[in-house]
C-alpha positions as a Markdown table, in Angstrom:
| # | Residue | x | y | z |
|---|---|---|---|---|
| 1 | Unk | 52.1 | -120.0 | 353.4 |
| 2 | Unk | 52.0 | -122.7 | 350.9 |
| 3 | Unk | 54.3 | -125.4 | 351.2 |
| 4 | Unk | 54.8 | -128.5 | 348.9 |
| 5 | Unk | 57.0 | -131.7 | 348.8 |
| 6 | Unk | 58.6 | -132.1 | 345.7 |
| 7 | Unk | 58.0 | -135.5 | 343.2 |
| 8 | Unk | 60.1 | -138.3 | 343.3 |
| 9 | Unk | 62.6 | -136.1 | 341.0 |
| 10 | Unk | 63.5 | -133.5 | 343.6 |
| 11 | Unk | 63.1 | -135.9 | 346.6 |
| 12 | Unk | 64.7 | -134.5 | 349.5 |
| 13 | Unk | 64.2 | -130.9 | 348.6 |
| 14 | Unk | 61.7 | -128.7 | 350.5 |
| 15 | Unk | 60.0 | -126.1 | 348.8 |
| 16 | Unk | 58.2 | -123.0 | 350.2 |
| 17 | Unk | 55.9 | -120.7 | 348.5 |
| 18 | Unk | 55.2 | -117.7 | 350.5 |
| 19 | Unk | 52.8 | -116.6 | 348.3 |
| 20 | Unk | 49.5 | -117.0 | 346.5 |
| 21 | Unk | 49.4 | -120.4 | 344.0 |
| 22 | Unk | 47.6 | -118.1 | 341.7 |
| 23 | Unk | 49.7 | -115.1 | 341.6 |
| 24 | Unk | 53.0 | -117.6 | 341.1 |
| 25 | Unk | 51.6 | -119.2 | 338.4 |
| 26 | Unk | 50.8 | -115.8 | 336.8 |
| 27 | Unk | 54.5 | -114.5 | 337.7 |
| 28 | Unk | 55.6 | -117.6 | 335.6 |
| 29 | Unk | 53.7 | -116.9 | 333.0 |
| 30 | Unk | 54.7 | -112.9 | 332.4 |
| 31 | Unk | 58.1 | -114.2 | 332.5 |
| 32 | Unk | 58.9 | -112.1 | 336.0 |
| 33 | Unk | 60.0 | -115.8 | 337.4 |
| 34 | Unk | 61.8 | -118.3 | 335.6 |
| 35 | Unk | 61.1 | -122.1 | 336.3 |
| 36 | Unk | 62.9 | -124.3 | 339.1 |
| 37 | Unk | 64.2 | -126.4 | 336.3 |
| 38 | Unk | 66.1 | -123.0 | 334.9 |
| 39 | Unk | 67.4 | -122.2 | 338.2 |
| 40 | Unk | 68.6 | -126.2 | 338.9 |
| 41 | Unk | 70.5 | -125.8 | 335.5 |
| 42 | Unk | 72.0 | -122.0 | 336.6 |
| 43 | Unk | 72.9 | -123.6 | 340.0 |
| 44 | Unk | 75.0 | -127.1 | 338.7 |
| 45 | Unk | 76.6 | -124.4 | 336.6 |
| 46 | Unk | 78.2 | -121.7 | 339.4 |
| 47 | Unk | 77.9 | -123.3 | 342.8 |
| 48 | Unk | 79.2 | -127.5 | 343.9 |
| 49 | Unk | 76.5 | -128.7 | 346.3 |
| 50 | Unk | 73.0 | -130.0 | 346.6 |
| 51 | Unk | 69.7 | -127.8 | 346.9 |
| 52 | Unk | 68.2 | -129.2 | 350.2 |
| 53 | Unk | 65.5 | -126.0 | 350.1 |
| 54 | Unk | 64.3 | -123.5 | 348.1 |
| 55 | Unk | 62.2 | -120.4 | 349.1 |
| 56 | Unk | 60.3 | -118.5 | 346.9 |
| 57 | Unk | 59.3 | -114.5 | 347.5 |
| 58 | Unk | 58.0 | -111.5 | 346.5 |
| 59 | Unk | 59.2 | -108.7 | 347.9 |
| 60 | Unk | 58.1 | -104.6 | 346.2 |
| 61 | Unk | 57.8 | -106.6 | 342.5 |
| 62 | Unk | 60.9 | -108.9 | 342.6 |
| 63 | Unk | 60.6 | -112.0 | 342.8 |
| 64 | Unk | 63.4 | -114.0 | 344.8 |
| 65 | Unk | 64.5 | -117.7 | 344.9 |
| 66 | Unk | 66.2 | -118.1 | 348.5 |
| 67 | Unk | 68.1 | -121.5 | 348.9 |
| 68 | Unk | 69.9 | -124.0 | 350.5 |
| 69 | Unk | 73.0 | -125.6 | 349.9 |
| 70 | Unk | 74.9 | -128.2 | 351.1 |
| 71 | Unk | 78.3 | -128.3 | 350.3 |
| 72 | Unk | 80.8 | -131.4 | 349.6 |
| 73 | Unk | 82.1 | -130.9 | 352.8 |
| 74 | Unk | 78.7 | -130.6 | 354.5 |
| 75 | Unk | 78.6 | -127.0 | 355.0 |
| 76 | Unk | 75.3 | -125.5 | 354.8 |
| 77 | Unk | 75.3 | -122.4 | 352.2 |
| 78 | Unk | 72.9 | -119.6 | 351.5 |
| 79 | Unk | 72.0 | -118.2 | 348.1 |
| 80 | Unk | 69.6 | -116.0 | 346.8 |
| 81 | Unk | 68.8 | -115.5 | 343.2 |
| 82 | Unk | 67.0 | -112.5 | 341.6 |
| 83 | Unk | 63.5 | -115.0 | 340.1 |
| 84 | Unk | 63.8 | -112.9 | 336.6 |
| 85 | Unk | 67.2 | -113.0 | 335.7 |
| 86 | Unk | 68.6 | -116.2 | 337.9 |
| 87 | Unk | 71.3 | -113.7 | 339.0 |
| 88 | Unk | 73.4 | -114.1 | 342.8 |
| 89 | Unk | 72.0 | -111.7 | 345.1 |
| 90 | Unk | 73.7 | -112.5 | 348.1 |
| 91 | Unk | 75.8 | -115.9 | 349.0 |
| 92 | Unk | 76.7 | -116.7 | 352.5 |
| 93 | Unk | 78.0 | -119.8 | 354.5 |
| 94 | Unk | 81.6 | -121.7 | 355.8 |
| 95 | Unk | 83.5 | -122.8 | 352.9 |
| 96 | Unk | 82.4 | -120.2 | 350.1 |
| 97 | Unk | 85.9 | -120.9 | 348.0 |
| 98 | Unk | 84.6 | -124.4 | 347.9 |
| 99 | Unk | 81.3 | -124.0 | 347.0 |
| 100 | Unk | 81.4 | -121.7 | 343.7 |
| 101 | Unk | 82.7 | -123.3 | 340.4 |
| 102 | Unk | 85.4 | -121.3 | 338.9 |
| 103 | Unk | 84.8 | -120.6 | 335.0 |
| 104 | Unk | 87.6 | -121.2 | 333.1 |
């Protein structure tokens, strides 16, 4: 397992790689996984709250970013997005009708 503390910019957020350096880079590069910065942007969009950590895996070919929130009431959230297409897999946590952003 390959695990990295974040610059200054993303102080306070843990990130874990649970695989190969190499073969992430790669993934990044074939377009299977877009960046961090992509799914920062996708997350201020949908969900309130504050990445505290961020998991990355591959799992049969996809590529998943597994997270963790914490909410403005300090409830700790759950998320996982498909790496590809940023979409929600699965959301779980206290609080969830606080913690997504209504679209209007």
């Amino acid at each position: 397992m390959l695990f990295c503390v974040l610059p200054q910019a993303f102080a306070n957020v843990q990130l874990e790689i649970d695989e190969d350096h190499d073969d992430v880079m790669l993934a990044v590069q074939q377009g299977l996984i877009q960046p961090y910065s992509a799914l920062q942007a996708v997350v201020s969009k949908q969900l309130h709250g504050r990445i505290i950590k961020v998991e990355l895996e591959e799992d049969d070919d996809v590529w998943i970013y597994e997270l963790k929130l914490i909410d403005p009431n300090n409830n700790i959230v759950r998320v996982e997005y498909e790496a590809k297409t940023l979409t929600i897999l699965e959301i779980k946590g206290r609080g969830l009708e606080n913690i997504i952003k209504v679209s209007q």
